[in-house]
C-alpha positions as CSV (number, residue, x, y, z in Angstrom):
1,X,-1.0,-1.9,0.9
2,X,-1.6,-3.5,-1.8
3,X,-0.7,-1.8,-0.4
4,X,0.4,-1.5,-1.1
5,X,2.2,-0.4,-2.3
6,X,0.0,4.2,-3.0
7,X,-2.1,6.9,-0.6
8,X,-4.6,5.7,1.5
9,X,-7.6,7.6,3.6
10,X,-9.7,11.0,4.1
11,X,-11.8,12.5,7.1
12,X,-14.5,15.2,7.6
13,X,-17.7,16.7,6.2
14,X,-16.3,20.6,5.8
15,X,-17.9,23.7,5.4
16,X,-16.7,23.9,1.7
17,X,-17.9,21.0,-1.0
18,X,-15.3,18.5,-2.2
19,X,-14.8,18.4,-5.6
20,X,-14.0,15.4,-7.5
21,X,-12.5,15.4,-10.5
22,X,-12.9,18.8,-11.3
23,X,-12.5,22.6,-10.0
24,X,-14.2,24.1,-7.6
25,X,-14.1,26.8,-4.9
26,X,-10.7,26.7,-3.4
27,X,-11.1,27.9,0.3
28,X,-9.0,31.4,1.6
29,X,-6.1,30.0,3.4
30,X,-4.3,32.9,4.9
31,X,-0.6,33.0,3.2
32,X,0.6,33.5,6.8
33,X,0.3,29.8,7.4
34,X,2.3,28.5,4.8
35,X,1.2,25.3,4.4
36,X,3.8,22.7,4.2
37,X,3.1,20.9,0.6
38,X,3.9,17.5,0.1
39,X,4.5,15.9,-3.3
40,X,3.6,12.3,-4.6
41,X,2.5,10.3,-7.8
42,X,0.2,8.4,-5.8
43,X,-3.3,9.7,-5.6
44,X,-6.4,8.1,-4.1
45,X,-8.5,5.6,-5.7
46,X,-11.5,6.9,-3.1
47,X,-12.5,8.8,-0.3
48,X,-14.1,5.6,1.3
49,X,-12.2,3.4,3.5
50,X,-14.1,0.5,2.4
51,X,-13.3,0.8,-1.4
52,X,-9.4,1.2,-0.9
53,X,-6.6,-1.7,-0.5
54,X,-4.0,0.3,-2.4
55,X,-2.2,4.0,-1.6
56,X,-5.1,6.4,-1.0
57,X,-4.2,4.9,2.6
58,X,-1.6,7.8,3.0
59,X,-4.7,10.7,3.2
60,X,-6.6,8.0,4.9
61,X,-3.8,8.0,7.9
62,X,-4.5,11.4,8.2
63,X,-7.8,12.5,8.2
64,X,-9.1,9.2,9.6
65,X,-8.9,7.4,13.1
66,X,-8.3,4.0,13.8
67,X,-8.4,1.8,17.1
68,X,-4.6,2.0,17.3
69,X,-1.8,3.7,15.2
70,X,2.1,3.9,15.2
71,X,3.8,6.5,17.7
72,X,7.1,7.7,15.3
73,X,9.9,5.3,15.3
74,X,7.8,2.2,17.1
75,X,6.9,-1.2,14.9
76,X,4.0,-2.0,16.9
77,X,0.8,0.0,17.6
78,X,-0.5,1.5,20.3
79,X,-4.5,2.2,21.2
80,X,-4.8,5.7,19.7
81,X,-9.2,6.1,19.7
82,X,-9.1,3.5,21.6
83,X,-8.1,3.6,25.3
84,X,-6.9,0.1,25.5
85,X,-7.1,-3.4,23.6
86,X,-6.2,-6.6,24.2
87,X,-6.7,-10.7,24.1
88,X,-8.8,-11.3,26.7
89,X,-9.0,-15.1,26.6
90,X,-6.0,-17.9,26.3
91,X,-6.7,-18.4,22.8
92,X,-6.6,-15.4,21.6
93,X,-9.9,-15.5,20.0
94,X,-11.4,-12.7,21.3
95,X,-9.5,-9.0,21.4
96,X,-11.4,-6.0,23.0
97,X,-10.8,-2.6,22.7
98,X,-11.9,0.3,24.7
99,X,-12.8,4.1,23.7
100,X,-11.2,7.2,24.7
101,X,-14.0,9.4,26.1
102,X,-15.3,12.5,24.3
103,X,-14.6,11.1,20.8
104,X,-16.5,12.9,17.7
105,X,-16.3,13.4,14.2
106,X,-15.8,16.2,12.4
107,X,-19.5,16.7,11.9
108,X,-20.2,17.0,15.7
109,X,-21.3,13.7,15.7
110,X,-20.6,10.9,18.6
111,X,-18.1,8.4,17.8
112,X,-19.2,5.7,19.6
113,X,-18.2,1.5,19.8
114,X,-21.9,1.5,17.5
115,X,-19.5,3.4,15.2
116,X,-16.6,1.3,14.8
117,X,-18.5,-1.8,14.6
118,X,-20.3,-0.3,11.7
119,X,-17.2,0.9,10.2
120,X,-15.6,-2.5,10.5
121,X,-18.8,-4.8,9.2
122,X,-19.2,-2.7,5.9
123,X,-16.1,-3.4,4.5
124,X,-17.5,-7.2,4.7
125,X,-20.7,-6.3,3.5
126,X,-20.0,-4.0,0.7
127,X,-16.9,-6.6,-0.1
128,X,-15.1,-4.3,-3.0
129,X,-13.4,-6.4,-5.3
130,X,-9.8,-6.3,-4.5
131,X,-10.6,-4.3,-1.6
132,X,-10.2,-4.3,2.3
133,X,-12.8,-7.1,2.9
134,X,-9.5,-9.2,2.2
135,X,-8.0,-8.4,5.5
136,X,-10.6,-9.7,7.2
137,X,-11.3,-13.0,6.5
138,X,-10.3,-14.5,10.0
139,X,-13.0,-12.1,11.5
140,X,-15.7,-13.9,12.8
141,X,-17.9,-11.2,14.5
142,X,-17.8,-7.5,16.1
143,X,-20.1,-7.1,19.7
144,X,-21.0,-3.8,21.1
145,X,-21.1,-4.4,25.0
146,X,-21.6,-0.7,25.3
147,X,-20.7,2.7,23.9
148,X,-16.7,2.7,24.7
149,X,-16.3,-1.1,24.6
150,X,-16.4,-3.2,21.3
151,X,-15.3,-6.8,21.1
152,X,-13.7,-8.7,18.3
153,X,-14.1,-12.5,17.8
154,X,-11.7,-14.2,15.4
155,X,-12.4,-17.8,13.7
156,X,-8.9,-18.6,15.0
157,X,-5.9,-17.0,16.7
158,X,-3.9,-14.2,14.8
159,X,-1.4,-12.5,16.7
160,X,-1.4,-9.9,13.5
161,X,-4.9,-8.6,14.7
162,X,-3.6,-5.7,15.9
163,X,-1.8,-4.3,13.3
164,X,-4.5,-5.3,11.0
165,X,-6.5,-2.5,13.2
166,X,-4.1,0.2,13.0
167,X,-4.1,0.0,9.1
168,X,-6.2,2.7,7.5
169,X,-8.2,-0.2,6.1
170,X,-10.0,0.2,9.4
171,X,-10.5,3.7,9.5
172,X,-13.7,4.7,11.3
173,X,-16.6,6.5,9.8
174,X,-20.0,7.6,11.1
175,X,-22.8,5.5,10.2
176,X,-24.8,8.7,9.2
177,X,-22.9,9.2,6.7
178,X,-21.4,6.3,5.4
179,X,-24.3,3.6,4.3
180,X,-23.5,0.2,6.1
181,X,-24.2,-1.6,1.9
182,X,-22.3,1.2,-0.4
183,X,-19.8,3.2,-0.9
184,X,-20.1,6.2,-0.5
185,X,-19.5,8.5,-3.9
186,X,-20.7,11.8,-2.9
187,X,-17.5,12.8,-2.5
188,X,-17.1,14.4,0.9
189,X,-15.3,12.8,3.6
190,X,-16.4,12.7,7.8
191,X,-13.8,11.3,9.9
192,X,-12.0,12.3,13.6
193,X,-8.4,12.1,12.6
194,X,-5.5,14.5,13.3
195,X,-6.6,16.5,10.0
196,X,-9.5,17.9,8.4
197,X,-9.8,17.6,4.4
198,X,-10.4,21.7,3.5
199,X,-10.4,20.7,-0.7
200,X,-10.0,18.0,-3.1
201,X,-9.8,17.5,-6.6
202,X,-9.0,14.0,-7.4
203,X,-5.6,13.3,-9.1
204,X,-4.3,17.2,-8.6
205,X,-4.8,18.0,-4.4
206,X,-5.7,17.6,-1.3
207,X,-5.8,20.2,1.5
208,X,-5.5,19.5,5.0
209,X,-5.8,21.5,8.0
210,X,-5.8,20.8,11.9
211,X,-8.5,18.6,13.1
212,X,-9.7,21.4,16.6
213,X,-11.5,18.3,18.1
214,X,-8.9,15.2,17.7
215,X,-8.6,13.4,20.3
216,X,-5.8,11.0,20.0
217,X,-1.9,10.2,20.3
218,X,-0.8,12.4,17.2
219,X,0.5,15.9,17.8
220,X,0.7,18.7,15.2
221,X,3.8,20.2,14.7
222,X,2.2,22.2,11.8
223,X,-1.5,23.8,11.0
224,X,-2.3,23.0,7.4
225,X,-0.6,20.6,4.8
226,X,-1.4,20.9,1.1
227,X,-0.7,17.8,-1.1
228,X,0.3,17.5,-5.0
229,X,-0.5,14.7,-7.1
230,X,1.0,14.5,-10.1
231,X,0.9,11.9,-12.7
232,X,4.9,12.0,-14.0
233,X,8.0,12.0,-12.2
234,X,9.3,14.8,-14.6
235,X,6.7,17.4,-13.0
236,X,7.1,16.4,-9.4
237,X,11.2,16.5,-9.7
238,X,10.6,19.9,-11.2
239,X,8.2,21.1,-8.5
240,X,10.6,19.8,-5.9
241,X,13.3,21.8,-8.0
242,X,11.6,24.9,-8.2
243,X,10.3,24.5,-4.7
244,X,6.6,24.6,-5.3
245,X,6.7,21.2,-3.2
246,X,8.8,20.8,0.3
247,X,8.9,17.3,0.7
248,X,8.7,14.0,-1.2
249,X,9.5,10.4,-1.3
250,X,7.3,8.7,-3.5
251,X,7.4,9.3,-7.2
252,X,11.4,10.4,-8.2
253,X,12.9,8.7,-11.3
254,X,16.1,7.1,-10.3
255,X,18.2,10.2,-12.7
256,X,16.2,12.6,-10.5
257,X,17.1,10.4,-7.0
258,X,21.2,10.4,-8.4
259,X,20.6,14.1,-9.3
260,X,19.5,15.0,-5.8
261,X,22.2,13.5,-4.4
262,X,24.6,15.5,-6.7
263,X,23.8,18.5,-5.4
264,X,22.1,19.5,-8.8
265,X,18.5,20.6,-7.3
266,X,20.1,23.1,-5.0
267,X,21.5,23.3,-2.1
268,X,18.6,24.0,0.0
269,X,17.0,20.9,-0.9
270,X,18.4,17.8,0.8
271,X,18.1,13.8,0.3
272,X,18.2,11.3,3.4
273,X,18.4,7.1,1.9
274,X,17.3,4.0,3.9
275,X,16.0,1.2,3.5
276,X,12.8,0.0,2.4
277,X,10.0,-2.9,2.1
278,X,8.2,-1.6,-1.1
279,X,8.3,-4.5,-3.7
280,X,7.4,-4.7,-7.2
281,X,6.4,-7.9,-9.1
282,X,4.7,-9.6,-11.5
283,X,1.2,-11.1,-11.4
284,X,-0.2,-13.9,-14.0
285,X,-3.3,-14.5,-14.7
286,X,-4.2,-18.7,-14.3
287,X,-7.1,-18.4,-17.2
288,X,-5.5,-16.8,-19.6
289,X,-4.7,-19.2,-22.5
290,X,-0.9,-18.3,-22.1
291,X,-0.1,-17.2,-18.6
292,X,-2.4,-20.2,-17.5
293,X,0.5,-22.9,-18.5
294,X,2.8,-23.5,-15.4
295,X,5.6,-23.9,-18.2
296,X,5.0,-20.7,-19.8
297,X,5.3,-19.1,-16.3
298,X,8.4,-20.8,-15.5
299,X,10.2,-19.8,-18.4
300,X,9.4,-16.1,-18.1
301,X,10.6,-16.7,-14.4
302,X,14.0,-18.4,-15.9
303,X,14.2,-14.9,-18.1
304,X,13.6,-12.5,-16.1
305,X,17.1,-10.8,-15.1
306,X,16.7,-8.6,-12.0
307,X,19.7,-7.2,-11.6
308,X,19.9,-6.0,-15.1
309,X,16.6,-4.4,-14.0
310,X,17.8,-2.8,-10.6
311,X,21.1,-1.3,-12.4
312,X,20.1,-0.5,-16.0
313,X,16.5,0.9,-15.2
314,X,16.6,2.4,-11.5
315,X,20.6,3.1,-11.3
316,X,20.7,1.3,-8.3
317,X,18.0,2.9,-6.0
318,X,16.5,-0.4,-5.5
319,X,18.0,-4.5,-5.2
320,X,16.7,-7.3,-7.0
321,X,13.9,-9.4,-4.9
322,X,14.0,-13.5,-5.0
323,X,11.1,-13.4,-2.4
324,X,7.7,-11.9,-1.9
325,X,8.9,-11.3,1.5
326,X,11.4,-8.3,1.3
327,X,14.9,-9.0,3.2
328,X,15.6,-7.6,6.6
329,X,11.6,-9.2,7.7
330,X,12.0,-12.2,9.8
331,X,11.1,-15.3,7.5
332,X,12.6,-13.7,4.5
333,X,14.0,-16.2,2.2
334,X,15.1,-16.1,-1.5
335,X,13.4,-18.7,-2.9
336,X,12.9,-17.8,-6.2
337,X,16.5,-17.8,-6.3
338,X,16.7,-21.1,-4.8
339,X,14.3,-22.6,-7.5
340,X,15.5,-20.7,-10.6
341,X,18.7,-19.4,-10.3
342,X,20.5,-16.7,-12.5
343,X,18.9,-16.3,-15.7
344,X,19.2,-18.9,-18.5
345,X,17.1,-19.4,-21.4
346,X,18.1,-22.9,-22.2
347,X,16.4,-23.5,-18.9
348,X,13.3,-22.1,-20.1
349,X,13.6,-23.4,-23.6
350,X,13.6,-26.8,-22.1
351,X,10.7,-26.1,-20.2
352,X,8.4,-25.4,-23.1
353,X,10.4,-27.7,-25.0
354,X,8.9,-30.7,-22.5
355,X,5.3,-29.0,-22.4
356,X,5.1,-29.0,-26.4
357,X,5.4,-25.3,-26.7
358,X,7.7,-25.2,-29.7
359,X,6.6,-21.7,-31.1
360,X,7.6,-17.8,-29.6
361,X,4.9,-17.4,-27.1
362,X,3.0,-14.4,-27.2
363,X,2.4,-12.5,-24.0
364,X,0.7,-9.3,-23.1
365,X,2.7,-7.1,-20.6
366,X,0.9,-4.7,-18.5
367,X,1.8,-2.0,-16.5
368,X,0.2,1.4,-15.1
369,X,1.5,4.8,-16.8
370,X,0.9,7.4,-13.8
371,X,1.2,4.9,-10.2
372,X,4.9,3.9,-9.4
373,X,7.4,6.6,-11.3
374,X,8.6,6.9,-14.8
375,X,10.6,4.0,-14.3
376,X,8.0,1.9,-15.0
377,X,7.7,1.7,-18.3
378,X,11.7,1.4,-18.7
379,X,11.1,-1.3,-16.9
380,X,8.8,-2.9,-18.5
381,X,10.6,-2.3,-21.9
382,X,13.6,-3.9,-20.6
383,X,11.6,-7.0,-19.6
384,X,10.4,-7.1,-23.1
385,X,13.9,-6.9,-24.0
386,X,15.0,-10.1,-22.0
387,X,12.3,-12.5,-23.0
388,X,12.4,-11.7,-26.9
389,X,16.2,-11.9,-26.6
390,X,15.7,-15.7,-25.7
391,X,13.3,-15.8,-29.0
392,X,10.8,-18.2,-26.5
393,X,8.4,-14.6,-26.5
394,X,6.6,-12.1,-28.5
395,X,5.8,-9.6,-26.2
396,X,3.6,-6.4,-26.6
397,X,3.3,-3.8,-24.1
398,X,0.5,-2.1,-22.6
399,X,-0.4,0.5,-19.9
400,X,-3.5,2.5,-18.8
401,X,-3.8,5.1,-16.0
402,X,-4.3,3.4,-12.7
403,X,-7.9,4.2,-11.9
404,X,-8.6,2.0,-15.2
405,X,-5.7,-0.3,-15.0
406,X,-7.0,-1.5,-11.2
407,X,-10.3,-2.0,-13.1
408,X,-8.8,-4.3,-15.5
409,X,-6.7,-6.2,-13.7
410,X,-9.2,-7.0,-10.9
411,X,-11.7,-7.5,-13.7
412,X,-9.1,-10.5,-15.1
413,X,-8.6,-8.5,-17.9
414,X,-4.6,-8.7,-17.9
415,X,-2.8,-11.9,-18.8
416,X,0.2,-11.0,-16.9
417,X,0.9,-6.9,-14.8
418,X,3.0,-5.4,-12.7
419,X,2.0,-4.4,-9.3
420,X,3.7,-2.5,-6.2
421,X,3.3,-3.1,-2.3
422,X,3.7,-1.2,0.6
423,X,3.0,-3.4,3.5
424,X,0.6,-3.1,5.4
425,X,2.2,-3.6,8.6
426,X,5.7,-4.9,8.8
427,X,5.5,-8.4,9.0
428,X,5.9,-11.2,6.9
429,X,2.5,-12.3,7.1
430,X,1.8,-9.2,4.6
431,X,3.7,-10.5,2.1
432,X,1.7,-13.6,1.6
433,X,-1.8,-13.5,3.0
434,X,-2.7,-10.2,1.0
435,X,-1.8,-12.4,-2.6
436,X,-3.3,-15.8,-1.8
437,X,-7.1,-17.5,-1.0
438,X,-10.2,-17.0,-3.0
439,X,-10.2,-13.0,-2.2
440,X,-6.9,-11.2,-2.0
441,X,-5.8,-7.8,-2.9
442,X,-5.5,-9.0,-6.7
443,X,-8.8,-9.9,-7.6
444,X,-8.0,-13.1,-9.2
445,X,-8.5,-16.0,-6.9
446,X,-5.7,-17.7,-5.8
447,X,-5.9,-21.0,-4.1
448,X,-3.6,-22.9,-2.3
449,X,-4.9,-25.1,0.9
450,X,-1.2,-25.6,2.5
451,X,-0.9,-21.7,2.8
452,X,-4.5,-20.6,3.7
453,X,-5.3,-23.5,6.3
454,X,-2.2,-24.8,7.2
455,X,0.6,-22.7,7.3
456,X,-1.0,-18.9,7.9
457,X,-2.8,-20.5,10.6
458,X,0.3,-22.2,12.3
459,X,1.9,-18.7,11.9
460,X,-0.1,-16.8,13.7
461,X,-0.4,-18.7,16.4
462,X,3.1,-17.1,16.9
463,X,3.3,-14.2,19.4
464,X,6.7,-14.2,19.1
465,X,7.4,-13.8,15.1
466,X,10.6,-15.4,15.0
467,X,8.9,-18.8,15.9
468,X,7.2,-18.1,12.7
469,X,9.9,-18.4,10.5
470,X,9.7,-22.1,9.5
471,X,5.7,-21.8,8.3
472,X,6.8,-18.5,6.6
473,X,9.9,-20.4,4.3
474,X,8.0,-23.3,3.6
475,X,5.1,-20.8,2.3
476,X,7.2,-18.8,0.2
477,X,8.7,-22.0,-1.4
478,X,5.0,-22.7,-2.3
479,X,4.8,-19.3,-4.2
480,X,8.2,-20.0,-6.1
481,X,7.2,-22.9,-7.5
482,X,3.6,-21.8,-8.8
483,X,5.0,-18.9,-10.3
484,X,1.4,-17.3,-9.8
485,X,3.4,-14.1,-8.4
486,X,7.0,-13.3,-9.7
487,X,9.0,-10.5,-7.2
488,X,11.0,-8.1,-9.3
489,X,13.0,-5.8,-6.8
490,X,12.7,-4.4,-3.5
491,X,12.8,-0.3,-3.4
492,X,15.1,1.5,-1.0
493,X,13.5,5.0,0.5
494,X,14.5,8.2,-0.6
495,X,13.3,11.2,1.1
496,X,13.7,14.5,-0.2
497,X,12.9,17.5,1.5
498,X,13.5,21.5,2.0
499,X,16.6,21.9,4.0
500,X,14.1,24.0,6.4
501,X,12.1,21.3,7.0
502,X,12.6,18.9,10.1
503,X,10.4,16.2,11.6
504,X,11.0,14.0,7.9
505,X,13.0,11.5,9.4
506,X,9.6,10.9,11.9
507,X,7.1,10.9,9.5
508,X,6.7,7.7,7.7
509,X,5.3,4.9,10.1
510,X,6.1,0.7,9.4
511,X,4.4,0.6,6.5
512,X,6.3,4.0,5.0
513,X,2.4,5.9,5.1
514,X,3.3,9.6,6.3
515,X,2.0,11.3,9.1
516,X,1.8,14.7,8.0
517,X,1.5,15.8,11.7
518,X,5.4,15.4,12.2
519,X,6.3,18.0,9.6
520,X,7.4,21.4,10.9
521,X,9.4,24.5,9.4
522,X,12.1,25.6,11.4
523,X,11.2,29.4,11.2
524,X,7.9,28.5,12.6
């Protein structure tokens, strides 16, 4: 999710106009329904499902429907505005799936196979750069065979098909609406998931409220949800402190995440820890000047000390990653480890040494100043500390707010930036298709034959994962020693919440999106 990584998705042409990027006419919610509020730092890119590979999927999940979705607690999807899908030949080349009855969207409108098929061909068509059209480069074809049954032909088997249809990637929108060549940029949403989008005003909120003609697997266990966006951790601990937010886990500094669990926000708000499959790494760019040199790349990768990173910068709240596959995924390997080891810079000074580099190189460090937390740019200031300290690098540090950044970076703009990913489903595959071929969710090509047409396709030929494993090592050994992508640290999940507040521990799926639905107040 990109995830990737973010939120994700919107639904529903209202009675009220959407604002973006501005104020508007706020709708008369009764205080008797005390909206749960939710708060993030990770506000939509878009309304439009085929523009977004990143976190706007979160809103997506909810105001959206896809074919299948995630019932709380499961790791694979289940048909959800569909009726049923499956293979239906040997080589799993062909997977069908088959409406509920009585599906519509928010504007009355039928949603029909027609729909879904357009839904799924414009992402292709309008192909956004760094966007969705990524996911979908095995997909051969869509065939309406009538209103409730639309088939999908694939150029060769993937067993990850289905949870490539219940990511909010493949949201479904009505063709009336949604032009089958553009984005849509009016800024109102039609959808036929569990919520209806009431208000928005882009980077501040979003209001949601029940969804009276869903027709699918979620139930509400509450009527409206309101969520905050807010562009610094400070403000969103502060809310959470002072209660003007219930809930969040996306967005906490790691001194807020240590003060939460001292007791020092109150005693009414409490803090639940897990595990997690966010990552964060670094991305070069292969023409820059700089970044371009397989040398230069190695040596920052010789540098780079993660677990001065995880300790010094996020007090422990995440672990250092040697893999773009986060542990506890089957395939998971650290083979960055493996080929680098712990950090040395008479390793990398060797390295330029042998490529003629006998001057400081000087690299330009990106990162994005309102996505991923406050920590960021600590971050990114201690990196700069470890490669000048080796005196191989002159680096300078730069940031822009992530509407821009994405622009840049996508654009080739960046010499080398940091990114996060939430998975898109929980499975290795994610970890490495999403970064690699000629369109990925980076927007700077990425070629390599052995992973793309050899090793991918062996994989997912795999029902059973596990039989994966061996295409999955070998790929991320491939990855180590390009250096195109460096993995920095895998997050652990903190969830924070109003003590009267239950259904948290239910509410983020496989790929840590949250499904509003599951939040309830006690006292209701």
């Amino acid at each position: 999710m990109n995830r990737k990584k973010n939120l994700r998705h919107l639904a529903a042409v209202l009675s009220v106009p959407l604002v973006a990027g501005c104020g508007g006419f706020l709708p008369d919610l009764s205080a008797d329904s005390q909206p749960i509020v939710v708060g993030t730092t990770s506000s939509p890119s878009t309304l439009d499902p085929a523009a977004s590979w990143d976190s706007s999927w979160e809103l997506f999940r909810n105001v959206y429907q896809t074919l299948l979705s995630y019932p709380p607690g499961a790791t694979n999807p289940v048909p959800d505005a569909a009726e049923s899908c499956e293979f239906i030949d040997a080589t799993n080349l062909n997977y069908r799936c088959v409406l509920r009855d009585n599906l519509t969207f928010t504007n009355g409108n039928k949603l029909d196979a027609q729909a879904v098929k357009h839904s799924i061909d414009r992402i292709k068509e309008i192909n956004v750069p760094g966007g969705p059209a990524g996911l979908l480069g095995n997909l051969q074809s869509v065939r309406v065979n009538d209103d409730h049954e639309v088939v999908f032909q694939l150029k060769s088997s993937d067993a990850t098909f289905p949870f490539l249809l219940a990511t909010p990637a493949m949201s479904i929108v009505d063709p009336a609406d949604y032009p089958a060549t553009a984005v849509r940029e009016d800024g109102q949403i039609t959808g036929s998931g569990p919520y209806t989008l009431e208000y928005y005003e882009e980077g501040k909120e979003a209001r949601l409220s029940g969804n009276d003609h869903y027709n699918g697997n979620a139930e509400l266990k509450n009527d409206a949800v309101t969520i905050r966006y807010f562009s610094h951790s400070s403000t969103l601990a502060n809310s959470l402190k002072n209660r003007k937010i219930d809930i969040t886990y996306l967005g906490l500094a790691a001194s807020d995440i240590d003060a939460l669990h001292r007791g020092r926000f109150g005693r009414d708000i409490s803090v639940t820890e897990s595990s997690g499959v966010d990552i964060s790494y670094l991305v070069f760019n292969p023409n820059d000047p700089w970044t371009g040199k397989l040398a230069v790349r190695r040596a920052v990768a010789h540098l780079v000390d993660r677990a001065a990173i995880a300790s010094g910068v996020y007090k422990d709240t995440v672990k250092p990653l040697y893999s773009m596959v986060p542990a506890g995924l089957t395939g998971h390997t650290n083979s960055y480890y493996e080929e680098f080891g712990d950090p040395s810079a008479d390793k990398a000074r060797n390295i330029l040494s042998e490529a003629g580099i006998d001057q400081p190189v000087p690299l330009s460090l990106w990162y994005t100043s309102d996505r991923y937390g406050s920590g960021t740019a600590l971050e990114f200031q201690e990196l700069k500390r470890q490669l000048e300290a080796s005196g191989l690098f002159e680096v300078t540090l730069r940031s822009r707010p992530w509407k821009t950044y994405q622009e840049g970076y996508q654009n080739g703009a960046f010499p080398a930036f940091g990114r996060g990913w939430f998975p898109d489903f929980p499975d290795a595959d994610n970890f490495i298709a999403p970064f690699v071929g000629e369109q990925n969710a980076l927007g700077i090509p990425y070629e390599s034959p052995k992973i793309t047409e050899i090793l991918l396709p062996q994989s997912r030929r795999k029902s059973n994962r596990r039989d994966a494993e061996v295409q999955f090592q070998e790929a991320q050994q491939i990855l180590a020693r390009d250096v195109r992508l460096l993995p920095l640290w895998q997050g652990k999940q903190f969830l924070a919440a109003a003590k009267e507040l239950s259904g948290a521990e239910r509410a983020l799926d496989p790929a840590s999106i949250m499904m509003m639905w599951e939040l309830r107040r006690d006292d209701e």
